[in-house]
Backbone bond lengths (Angstrom), bond angles and torsions (degrees), N, CA, C in turn:
res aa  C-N    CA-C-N  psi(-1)  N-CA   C-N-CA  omega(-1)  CA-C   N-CA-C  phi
1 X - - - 1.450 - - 1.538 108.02 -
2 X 1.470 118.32 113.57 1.394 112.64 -176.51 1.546 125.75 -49.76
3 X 1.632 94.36 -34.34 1.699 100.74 -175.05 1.784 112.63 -62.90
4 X 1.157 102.54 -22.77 1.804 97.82 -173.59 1.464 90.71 -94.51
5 X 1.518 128.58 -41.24 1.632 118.74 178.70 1.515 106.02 -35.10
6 X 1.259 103.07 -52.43 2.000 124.41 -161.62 2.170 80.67 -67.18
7 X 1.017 117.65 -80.36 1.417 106.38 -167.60 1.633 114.95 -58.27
8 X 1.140 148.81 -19.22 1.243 142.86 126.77 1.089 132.00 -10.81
9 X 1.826 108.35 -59.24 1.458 121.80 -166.14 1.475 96.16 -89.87
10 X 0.938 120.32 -3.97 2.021 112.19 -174.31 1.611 83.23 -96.17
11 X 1.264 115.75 -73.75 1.104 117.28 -164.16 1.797 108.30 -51.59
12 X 1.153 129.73 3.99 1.721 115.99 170.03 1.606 90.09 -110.26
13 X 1.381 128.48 -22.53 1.470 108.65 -156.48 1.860 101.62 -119.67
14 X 0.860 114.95 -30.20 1.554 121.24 -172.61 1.870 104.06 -70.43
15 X 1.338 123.32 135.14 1.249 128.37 179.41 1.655 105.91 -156.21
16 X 1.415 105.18 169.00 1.317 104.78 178.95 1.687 110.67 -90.71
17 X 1.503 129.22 154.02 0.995 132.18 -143.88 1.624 109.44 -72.43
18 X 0.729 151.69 96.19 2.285 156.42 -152.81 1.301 81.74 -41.31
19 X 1.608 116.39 145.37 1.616 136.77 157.31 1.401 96.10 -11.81
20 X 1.190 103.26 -83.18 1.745 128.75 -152.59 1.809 117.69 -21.52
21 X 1.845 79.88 -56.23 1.640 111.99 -174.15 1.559 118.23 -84.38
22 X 1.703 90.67 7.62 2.179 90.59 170.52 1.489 105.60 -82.14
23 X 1.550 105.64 166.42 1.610 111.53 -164.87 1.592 91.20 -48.74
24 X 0.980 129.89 163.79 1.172 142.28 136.69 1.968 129.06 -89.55
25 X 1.107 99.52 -2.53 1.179 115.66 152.39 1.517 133.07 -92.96
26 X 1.630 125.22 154.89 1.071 119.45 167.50 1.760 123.54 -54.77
27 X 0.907 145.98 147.57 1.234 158.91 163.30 1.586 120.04 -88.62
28 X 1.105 132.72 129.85 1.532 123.42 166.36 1.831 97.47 -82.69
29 X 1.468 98.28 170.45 1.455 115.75 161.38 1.957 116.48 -21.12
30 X 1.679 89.30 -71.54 1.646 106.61 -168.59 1.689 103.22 -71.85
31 X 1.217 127.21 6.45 1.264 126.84 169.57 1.312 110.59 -103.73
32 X 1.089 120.50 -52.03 1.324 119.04 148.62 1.324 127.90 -8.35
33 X 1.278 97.16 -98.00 1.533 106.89 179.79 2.007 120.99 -53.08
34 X 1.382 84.86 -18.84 1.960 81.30 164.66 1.415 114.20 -83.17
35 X 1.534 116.63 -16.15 1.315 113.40 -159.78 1.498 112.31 -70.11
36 X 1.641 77.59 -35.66 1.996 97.80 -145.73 1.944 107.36 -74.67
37 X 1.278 108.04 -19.41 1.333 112.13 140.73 1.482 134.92 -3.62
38 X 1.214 118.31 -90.84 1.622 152.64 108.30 1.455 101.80 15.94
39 X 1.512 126.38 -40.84 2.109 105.19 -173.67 1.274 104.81 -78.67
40 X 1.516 127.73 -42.79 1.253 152.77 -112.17 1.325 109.98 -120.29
41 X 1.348 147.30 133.44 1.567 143.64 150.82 1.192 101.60 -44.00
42 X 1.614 140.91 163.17 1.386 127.22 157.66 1.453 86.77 -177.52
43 X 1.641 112.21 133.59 1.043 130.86 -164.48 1.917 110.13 -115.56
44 X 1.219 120.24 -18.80 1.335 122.93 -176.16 1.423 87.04 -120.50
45 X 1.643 96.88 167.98 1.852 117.40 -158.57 1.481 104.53 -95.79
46 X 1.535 116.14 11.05 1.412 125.65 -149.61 1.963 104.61 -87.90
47 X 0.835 121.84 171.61 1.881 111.74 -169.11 1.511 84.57 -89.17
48 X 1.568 109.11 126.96 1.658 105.47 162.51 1.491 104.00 -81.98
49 X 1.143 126.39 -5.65 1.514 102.08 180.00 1.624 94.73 -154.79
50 X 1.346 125.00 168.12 0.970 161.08 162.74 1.132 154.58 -124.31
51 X 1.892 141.20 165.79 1.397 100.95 -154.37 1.576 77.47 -102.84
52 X 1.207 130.86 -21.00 1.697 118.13 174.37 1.904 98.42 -43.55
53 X 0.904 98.51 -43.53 1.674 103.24 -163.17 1.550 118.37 -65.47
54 X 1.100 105.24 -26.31 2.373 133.70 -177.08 1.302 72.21 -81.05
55 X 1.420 138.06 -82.03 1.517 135.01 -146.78 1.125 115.02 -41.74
56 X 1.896 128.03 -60.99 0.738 153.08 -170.11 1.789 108.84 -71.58
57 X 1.199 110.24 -31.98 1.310 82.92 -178.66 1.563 101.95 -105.91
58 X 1.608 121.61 26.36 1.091 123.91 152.64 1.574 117.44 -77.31
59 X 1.072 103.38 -47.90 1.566 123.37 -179.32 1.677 110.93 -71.53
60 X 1.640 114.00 -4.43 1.302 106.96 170.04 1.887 94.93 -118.05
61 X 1.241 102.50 16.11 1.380 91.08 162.49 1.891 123.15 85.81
62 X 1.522 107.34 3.67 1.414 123.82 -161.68 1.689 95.26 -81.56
63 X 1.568 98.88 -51.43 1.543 95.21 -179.18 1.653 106.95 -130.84
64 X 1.149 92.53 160.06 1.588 101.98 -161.46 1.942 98.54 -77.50
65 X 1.240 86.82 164.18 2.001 108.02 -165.83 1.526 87.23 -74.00
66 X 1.731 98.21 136.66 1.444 126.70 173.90 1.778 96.11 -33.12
67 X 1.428 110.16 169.99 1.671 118.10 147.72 1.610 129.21 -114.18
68 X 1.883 106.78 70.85 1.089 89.28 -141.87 1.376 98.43 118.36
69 X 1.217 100.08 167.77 2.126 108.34 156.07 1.364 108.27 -75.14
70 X 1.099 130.93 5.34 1.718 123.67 -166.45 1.813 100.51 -121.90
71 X 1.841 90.43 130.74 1.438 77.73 174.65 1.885 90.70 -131.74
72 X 1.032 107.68 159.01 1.757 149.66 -156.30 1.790 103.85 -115.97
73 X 1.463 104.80 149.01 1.595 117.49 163.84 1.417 118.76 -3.28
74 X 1.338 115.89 -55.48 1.276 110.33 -165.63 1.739 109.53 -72.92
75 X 1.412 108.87 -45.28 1.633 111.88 -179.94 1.650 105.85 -70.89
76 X 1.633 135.03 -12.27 1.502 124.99 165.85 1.514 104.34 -96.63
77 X 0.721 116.77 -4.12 1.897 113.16 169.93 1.651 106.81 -85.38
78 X 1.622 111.91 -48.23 1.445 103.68 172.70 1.434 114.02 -71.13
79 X 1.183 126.74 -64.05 1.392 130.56 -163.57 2.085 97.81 -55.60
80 X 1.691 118.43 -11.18 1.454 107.34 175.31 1.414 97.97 -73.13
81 X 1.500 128.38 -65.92 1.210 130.84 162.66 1.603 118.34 -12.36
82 X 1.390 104.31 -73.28 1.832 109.53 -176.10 1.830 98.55 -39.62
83 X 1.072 100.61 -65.39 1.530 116.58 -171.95 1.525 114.90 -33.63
84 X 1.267 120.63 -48.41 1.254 134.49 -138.79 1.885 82.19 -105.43
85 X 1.629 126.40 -47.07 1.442 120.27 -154.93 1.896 89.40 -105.32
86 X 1.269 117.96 5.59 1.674 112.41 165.86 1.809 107.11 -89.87
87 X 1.363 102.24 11.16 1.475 83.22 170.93 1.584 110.96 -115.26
88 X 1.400 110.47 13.88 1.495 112.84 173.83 1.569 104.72 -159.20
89 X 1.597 119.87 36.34 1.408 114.84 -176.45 1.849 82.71 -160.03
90 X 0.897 98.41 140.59 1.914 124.53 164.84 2.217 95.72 -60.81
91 X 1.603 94.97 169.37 1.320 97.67 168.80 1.558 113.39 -59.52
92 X 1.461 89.35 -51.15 1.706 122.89 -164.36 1.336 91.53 -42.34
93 X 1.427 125.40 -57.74 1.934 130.47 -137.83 1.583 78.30 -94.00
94 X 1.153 131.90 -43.05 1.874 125.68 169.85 1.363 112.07 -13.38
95 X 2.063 81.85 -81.40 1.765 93.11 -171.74 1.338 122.41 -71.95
96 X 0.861 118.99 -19.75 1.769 123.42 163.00 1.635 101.75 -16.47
97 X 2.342 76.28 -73.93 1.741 95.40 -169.14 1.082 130.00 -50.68
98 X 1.400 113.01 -48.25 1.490 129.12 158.08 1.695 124.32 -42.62
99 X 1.053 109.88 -29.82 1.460 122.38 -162.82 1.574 114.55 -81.41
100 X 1.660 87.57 -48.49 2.094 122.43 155.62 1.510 107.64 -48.49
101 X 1.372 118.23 -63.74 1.259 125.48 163.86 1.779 119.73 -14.50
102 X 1.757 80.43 -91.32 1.609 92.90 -178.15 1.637 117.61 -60.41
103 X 1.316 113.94 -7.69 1.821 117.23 157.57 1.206 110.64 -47.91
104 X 1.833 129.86 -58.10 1.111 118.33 -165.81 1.618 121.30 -51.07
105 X 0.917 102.27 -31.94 1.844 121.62 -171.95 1.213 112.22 97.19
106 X 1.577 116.74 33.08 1.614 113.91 -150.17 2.073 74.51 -90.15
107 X 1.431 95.30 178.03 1.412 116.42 162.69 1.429 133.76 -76.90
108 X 1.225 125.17 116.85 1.794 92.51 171.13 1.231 142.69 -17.37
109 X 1.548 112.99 -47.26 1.557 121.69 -176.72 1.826 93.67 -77.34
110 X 0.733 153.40 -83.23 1.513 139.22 152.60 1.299 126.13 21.23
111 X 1.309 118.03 -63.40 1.685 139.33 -138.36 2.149 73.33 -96.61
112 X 1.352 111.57 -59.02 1.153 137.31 -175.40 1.948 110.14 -46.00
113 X 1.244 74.84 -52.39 2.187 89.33 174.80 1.460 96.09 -61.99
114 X 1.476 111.59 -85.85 1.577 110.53 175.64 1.801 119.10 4.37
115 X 1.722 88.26 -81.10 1.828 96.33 -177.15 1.426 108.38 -37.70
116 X 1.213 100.46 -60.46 1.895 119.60 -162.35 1.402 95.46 -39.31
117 X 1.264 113.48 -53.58 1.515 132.79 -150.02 2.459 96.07 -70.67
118 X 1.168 83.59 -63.17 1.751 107.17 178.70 1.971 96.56 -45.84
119 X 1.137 98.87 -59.35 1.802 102.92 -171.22 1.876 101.61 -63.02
120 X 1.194 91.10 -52.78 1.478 88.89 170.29 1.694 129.13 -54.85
121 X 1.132 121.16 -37.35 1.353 118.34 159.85 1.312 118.46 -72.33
122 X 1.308 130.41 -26.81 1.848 144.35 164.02 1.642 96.46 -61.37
123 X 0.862 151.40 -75.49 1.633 163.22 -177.24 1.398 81.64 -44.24
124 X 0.996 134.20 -86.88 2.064 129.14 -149.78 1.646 104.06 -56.11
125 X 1.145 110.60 -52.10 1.690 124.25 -172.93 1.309 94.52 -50.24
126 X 1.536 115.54 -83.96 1.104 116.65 168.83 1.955 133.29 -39.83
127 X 1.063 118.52 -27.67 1.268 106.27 -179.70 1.931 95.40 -95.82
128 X 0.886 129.59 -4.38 1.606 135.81 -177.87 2.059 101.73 -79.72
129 X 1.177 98.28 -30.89 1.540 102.52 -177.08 1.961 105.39 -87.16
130 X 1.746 116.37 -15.94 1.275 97.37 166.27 1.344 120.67 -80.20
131 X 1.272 107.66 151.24 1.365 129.39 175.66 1.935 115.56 -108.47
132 X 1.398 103.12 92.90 1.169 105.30 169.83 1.673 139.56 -47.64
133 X 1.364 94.88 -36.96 1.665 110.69 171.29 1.195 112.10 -108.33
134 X 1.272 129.50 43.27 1.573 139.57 145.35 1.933 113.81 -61.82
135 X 1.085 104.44 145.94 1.323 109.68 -157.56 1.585 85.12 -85.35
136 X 1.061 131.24 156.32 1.504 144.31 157.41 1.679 108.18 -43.08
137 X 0.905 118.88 -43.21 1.388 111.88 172.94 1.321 123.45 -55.33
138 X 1.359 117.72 -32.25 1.835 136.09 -175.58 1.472 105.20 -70.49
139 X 1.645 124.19 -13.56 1.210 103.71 -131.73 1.655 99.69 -87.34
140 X 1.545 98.49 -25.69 1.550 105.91 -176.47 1.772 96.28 -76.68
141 X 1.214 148.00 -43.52 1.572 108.41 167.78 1.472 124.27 -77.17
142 X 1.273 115.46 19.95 1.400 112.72 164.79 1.333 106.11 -88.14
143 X 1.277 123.99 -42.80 1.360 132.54 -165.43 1.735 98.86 -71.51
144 X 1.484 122.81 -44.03 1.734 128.32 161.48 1.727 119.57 -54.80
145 X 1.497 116.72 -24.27 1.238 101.83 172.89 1.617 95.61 -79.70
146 X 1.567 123.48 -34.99 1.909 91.06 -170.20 1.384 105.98 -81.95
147 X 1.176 115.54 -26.67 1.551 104.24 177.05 1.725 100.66 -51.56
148 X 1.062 132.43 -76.89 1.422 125.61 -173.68 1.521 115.17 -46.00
149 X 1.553 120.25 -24.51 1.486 121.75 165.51 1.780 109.73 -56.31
150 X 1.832 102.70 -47.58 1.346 96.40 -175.71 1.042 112.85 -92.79
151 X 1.184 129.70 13.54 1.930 135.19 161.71 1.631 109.97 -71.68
152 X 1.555 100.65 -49.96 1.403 94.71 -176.29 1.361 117.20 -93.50
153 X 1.695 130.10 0.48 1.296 134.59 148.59 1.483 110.22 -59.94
154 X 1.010 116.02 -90.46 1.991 98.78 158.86 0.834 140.38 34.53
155 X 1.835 101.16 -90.42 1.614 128.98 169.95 2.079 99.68 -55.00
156 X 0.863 109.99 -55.11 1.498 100.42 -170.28 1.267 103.63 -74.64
157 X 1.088 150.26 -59.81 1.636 155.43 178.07 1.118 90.93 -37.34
158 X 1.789 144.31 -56.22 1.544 128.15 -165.67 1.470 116.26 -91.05
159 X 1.265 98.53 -1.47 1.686 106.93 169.17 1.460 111.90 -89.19
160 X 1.212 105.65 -51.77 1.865 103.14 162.97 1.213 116.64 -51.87
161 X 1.273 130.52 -55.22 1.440 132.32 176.92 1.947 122.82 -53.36
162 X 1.168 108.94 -17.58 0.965 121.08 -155.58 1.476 90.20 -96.45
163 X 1.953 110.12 -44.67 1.173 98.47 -169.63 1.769 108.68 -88.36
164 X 1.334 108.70 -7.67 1.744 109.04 156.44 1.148 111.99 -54.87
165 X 1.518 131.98 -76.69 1.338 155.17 -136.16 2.186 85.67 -59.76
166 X 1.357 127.64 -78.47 1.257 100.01 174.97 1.673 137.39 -16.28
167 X 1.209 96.95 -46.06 1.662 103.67 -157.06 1.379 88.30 -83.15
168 X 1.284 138.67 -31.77 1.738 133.54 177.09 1.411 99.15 -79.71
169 X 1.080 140.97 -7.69 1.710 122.49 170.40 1.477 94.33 -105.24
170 X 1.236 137.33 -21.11 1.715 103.25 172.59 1.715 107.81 -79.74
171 X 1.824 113.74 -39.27 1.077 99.29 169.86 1.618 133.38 -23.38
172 X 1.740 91.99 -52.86 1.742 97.08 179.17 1.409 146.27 -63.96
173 X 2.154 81.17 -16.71 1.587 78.12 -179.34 1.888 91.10 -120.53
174 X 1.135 114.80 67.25 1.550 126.40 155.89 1.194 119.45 -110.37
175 X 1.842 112.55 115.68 1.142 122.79 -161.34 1.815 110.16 -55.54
């Protein structure tokens, strides 16, 4: 079936762009939002991001405030992250992660490798379990084993988070 060949082949070859190879220039807003396109798989024609959306998850703290109107590597490495864990994580369970993150003392380009690295083993695993020449009939329990893959990813991701999310609110309020 071409359509799962086509989602197969994105999912082994498509990735977000390595630290190294982000602009090295500043970006305005409207560059931005064309760029970020470009990190992400995305299957509908719909805007994955927005500048209501950069604002907001500045103002919730996900990615750090422009320099200037122009933002650089560090604000398209986070906002790839935001992007990629707002479609199966709350703001809240984000910054947790993020928050855990920036505990280690790791670097952006680091914190940034990590993801790349994590999504990239999620993308292969996952695209290694489609089956291109599945008969049309298969397709709805193929589509029930990942739903139940991402049911019980879920359950463990909000149990970990849950048992993070304590230890970052007493952190915060230690004099």
């Amino acid at each position: 079936m071409d359509e799962l060949q086509n989602l197969k082949d994105r999912m082994e070859q498509e990735r977000p762009t390595p630290w190294k190879d982000l602009p090295d220039i500043a970006l305005y807003m409207d560059q931005l939002i064309s760029y970020m396109p470009r990190q992400l798989i995305r299957f509908d024609e719909g805007a994955a991001l927005t500048s209501a959306m950069v604002n907001n998850y500045i103002k919730d703290g996900l990615v750090p405030r422009a320099e200037g109107k122009r933002y650089g590597p560090i604000h398209l490495g986070y906002l790839t992250a935001v992007v990629a864990l707002k479609q199966v994580l709350s703001v809240r369970d984000i910054g947790a992660l993020m928050g855990a993150g920036r505990a280690t003392k790791k670097s952006p380009p680091e914190l940034y490798g990590y993801f790349c690295q994590a999504l990239d083993q999620a993308l292969t695993d996952t695209a290694q379990t489609i089956d291109p020449e599945v008969d049309r009939s298969e397709l709805a329990k193929m589509a029930l084993d990942f739903a139940v893959r991402s049911y019980a990813n879920q359950l463990a991701c909000q149990r970990i988070l849950s048992i993070l999310q304590p230890q970052e609110t007493k952190a915060k309020h230690k004099p």
